[in-house]
C-alpha positions, -999 to +999 in steps of 0.1 A: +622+487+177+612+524+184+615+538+220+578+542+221+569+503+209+593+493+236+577+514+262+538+500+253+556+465+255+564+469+291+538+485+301+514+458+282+530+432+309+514+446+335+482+426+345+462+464+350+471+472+312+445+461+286+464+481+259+485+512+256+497+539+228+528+559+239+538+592+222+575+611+224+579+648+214+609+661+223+618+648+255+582+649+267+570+610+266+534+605+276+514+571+280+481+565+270+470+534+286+432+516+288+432+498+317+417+457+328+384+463+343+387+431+354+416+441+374+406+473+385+378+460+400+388+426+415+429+432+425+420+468+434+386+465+448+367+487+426+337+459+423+331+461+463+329+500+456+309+495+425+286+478+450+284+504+475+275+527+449+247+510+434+239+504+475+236+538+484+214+543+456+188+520+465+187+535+498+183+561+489+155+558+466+140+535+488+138+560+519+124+589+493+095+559+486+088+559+526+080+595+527+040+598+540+036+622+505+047+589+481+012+573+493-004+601+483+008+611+450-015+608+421-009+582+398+021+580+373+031+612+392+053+605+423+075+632+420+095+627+449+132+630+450+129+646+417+149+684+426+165+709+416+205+712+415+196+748+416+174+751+448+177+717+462+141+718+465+116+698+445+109+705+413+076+719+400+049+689+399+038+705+364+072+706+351+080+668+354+047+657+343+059+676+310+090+662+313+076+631+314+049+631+287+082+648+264+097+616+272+067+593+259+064+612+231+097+602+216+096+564+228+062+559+211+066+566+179+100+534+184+065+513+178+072+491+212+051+462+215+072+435+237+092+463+259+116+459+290+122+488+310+157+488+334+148+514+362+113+517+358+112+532+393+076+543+401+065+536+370+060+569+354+067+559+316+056+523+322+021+539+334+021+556+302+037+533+281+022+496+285-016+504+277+002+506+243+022+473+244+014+436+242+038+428+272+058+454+290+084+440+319+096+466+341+131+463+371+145+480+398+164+474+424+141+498+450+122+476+463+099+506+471+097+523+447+081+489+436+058+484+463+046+519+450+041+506+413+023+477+423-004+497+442-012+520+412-014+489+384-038+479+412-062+511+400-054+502+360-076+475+350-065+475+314-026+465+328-035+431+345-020+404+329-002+433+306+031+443+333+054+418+349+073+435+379+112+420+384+134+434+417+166+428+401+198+454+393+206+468+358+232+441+349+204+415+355+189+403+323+183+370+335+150+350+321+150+376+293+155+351+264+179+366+232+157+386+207+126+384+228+116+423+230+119+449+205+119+484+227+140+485+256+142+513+279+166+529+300+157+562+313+171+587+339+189+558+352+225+557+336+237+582+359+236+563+389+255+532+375+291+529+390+312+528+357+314+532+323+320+496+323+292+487+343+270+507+315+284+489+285+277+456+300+240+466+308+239+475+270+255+445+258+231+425+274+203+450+261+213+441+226+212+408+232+177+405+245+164+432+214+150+411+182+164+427+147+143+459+140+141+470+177+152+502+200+171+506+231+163+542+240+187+558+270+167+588+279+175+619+300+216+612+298+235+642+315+255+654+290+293+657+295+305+682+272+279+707+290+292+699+321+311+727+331+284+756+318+261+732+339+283+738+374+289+770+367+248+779+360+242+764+393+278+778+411+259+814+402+226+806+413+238+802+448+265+822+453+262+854+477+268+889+455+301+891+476+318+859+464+348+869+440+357+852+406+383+834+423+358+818+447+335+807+424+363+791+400+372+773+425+337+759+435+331+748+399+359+729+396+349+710+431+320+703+419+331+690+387+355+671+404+329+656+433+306+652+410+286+617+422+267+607+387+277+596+359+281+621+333+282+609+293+292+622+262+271+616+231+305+601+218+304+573+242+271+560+220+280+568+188+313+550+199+290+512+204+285+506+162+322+497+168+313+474+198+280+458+189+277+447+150+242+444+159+240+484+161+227+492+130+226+533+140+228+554+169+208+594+171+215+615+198+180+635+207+183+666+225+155+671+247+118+686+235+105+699+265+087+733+266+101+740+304+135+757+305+149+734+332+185+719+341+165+688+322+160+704+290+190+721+293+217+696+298+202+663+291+198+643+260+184+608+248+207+581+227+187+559+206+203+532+191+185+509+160+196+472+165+197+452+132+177+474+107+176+463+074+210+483+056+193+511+038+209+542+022+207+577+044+187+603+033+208+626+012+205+662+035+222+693+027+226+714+061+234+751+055+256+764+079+228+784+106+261+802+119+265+822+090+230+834+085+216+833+120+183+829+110+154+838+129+122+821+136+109+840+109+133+832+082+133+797+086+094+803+086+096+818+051+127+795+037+103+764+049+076+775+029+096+778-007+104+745-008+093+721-030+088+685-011+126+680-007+142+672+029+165+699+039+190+708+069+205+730+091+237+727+111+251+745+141+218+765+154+221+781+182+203+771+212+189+799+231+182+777+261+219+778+271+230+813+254+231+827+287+252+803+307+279+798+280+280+834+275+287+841+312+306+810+314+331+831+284+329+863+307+339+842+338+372+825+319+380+866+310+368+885+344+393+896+370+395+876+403+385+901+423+351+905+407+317+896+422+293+876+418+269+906+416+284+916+390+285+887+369+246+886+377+245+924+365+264+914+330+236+884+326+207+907+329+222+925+298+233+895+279+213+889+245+199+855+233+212+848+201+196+816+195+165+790+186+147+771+209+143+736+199+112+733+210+103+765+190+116+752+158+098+719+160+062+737+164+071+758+136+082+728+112+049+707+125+028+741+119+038+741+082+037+703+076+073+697+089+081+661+108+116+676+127+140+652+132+165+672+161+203+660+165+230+664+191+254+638+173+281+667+165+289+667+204+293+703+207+307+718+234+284+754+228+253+734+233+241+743+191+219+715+176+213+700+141+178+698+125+162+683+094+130+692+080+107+665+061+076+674+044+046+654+047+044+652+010+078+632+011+073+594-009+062+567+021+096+556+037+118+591+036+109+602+068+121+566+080+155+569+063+186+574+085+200+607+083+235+608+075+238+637+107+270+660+107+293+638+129+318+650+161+351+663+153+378+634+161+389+653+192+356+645+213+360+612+214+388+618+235+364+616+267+334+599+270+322+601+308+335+611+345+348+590+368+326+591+398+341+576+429+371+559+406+399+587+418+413+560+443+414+532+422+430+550+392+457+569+411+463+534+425+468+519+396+484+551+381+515+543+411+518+511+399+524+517+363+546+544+372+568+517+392+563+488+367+581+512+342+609+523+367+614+485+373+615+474+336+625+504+315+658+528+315+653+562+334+657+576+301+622+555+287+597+563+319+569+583+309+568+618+319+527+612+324+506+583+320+469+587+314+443+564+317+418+560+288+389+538+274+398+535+242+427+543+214+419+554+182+429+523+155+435+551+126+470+555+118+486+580+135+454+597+148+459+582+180+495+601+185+479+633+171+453+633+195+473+621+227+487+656+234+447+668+237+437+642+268+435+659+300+417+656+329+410+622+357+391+600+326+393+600+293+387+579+259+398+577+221+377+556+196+395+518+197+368+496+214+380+482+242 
């Protein structure tokens, strides 16, 4: 037996250890190990904490609900507690109800007729949403935010008999009978759940309650490989001109690191066709919106198809936007010579986050006694290279285009995917899948944060480190041991890919 298998044995006794892929080079040998939620969260008391979590949110939300302006608000339009990372004031009235309507727009066209919304919160897609649908249940766990919903159904005739209201948590599907609904909904709400694992469990039970042909659609998920051009766009909105490099370094790595939502990769949902057969496909959306906000920005929606009937993808071919850089105009022109066929492009460059990553590259490079001011001065001269997605869809649309957007490739400079369909395409093309360029192995290796987990893990991190000490020959105890969510099942990918996880959570592709 191998030194590794023996090490993964040992470390497999240990109650904390749900399994584990060790790798030796040279004398380095470094544990990969996906931990017992059950464990975690029961021996180690991460449940209580989970609890706390979800309880401060409530609280939260319910406090923001007993504001004198919440009574006030117009209808589908209680904006409160909605603000900026950037100001920490609220955000513009006229940019959420964009934000919003964006929203609608893409869960529409999903057809819902039976719907079930987790998080519906004042109601602002439910308001917009239900006049549309046979039966549309909406939950949270503020009670009010509820008390809020209830009085403005009040004023919509046309919903009586239509909404049914449930104060319940996330996990709670209970009296939601299997393959009842076709359209669930989960939107702006996955950041406030505890865990990873509390999300997965929420979705399992989604899946469970959607009826072959349906949706779930998680909306406005904060994107994870953006994350860091995210802090540092808000570390440089409010520094003072006088704070150095090395200050603001500094301040982007605390925030990362006290970051209190949950932050996602598109990996983690293209990751659940391994965990739910019933996933049939899974598109990552990046936002429409017209405003250039931290929301269009950084957030994206993960739709995933549950039991459609197996059907070829559309054939695409994607040309390569990096090589060309098209404009506006060219894609204008190279729309309009074609002839009814469905074509692609692949890595454009999104001009809503040209800045920040550019400055973010500048910041990696600058000395650390430079300013802030001058970072500021650099940005003012710093060129956008890139397309607006909301551009490029008005121009398809303006020349009989349906554009289908993608941010399934996961990557970390914030470019998009797009496929144009004519309207002259045979009845059923637009509905194909698209077979969408896919993520590079090595972004699976992380799929979320870890908010308010540090404790528990370095816990259980001391433990394993003594479990191996106890059991195994100095010799055979891991120089580092990393806690995962997952090991890649591909032959030797998983060893080729250990020496690339870094950081307090991480994941490879074996469902856990």
């Amino acid at each position: 037996m191998s030194c590794e298998a023996q090490i993964e044995d040992v470390l497999r006794l240990h109650p904390g250890v749900r399994d584990t892929a060790v790798v030796r080079r040279g004398d380095a040998i470094r544990a990969l190990v996906v931990p017992n939620d059950a464990y975690i969260e029961e021996v180690l008391g991460f449940d209580t904490a989970a609890s706390s979590v979800l309880g401060k949110w409530r609280k939260i939300f319910d406090l923001t609900q007993f504001n004198k302006q919440a009574a006030s608000s117009p209808v589908g339009l209680n904006t409160l507690g909605w603000n900026s990372s950037y100001t920490r004031q609220p955000i513009a009235a006229e940019q959420i109800r964009e934000w919003v309507e964006s929203t609608v727009a893409e869960i529409l066209p999903l057809a819902p007729k039976i719907a079930y919304e987790v998080g519906c919160g004042t109601g602002m897609l439910l308001l917009r949403i239900a006049p549309h649908c046979e039966r549309y249940i909406a939950a949270d766990f503020s009670t009010a935010s509820l008390a809020s919903l209830r009085q403005q159904i009040r004023k919509i005739p046309e919903l009586t008999g239509r909404v049914e209201i449930m104060e319940r948590g996330a996990h709670d599907f209970g009296g939601i009978e299997q393959s009842s609904v076709d359209t669930v909904v989960i939107n702006s709400v996955v950041q406030y759940f505890p865990s990873i694992s509390y999300l997965t469990e929420v979705l399992r039970n989604a899946v469970n309650i959607v009826r072959d042909g349906g949706h779930i659609f998680v909306g406005d998920v904060l994107d994870l490989t953006l994350q860091r051009p995210f802090a540092f766009s808000v570390v440089l909105f409010q520094a003072k001109d006088e704070d150095t490099v090395a200050e603001l370094r500094a301040r982007i790595e605390r925030r990362i690191d006290m970051e209190q939502q949950m932050v996602l990769s598109p990996a983690y949902f293209l990751s659940l066709k391994r965990l739910f057969p019933r996933v049939s496909n899974v598109e990552i959306w990046p936002r429409r919106d017209r405003c250039d906000n931290e929301m269009s920005r950084y957030r994206y929606h993960a739709v995933l198809h549950v039991e459609h009937e197996s059907r070829c993808s559309s054939e695409v071919e994607f040309v390569d936007w990096t090589r060309h850089e098209f404009t506006l105009d060219d894609i204008r022109t190279w729309l309009q010579q074609q002839r009814g066929a469905c074509i692609g492009l692949e890595k454009i460059g999104n001009t809503r986050l040209d800045e920040d990553l550019a400055m973010l590259a500048r910041l990696t490079t600058a000395d650390v006694e430079d300013t802030a001011r001058a970072l500021r001065g650099a940005k003012a001269q710093t060129a956008r290279r890139g397309i607006n997605p909301r551009d490029l869809v008005d121009l398809g649309a303006g020349l009989g285009f349906q554009v289908n957007l993608s941010w399934a490739a996961c990557r970390t400079d914030g470019s998009y995917d797009a496929v144009f369909v004519p309207s002259s395409s045979p009845p059923g093309i637009s509905c194909l899948p698209i077979d969408w360029p896919q993520a590079e192995a090595s972004e699976f290796i992380r799929f979320a944060n870890a908010p308010g987990q540090d404790k528990f893990r370095r816990e259980l991190l001391d433990q394993l480190f003594a479990h191996c000490r106890q059991n195994l020959p100095q010799a055979m105890v891991p120089n580092d041991i990393a806690i995962v969510d997952g090991l890649v099942t591909t032959g030797d990918a998983s060893r080729d890919l250990c020496g690339a996880v870094g950081g307090k959570s991480s994941a490879l592709l074996r469902d856990k």
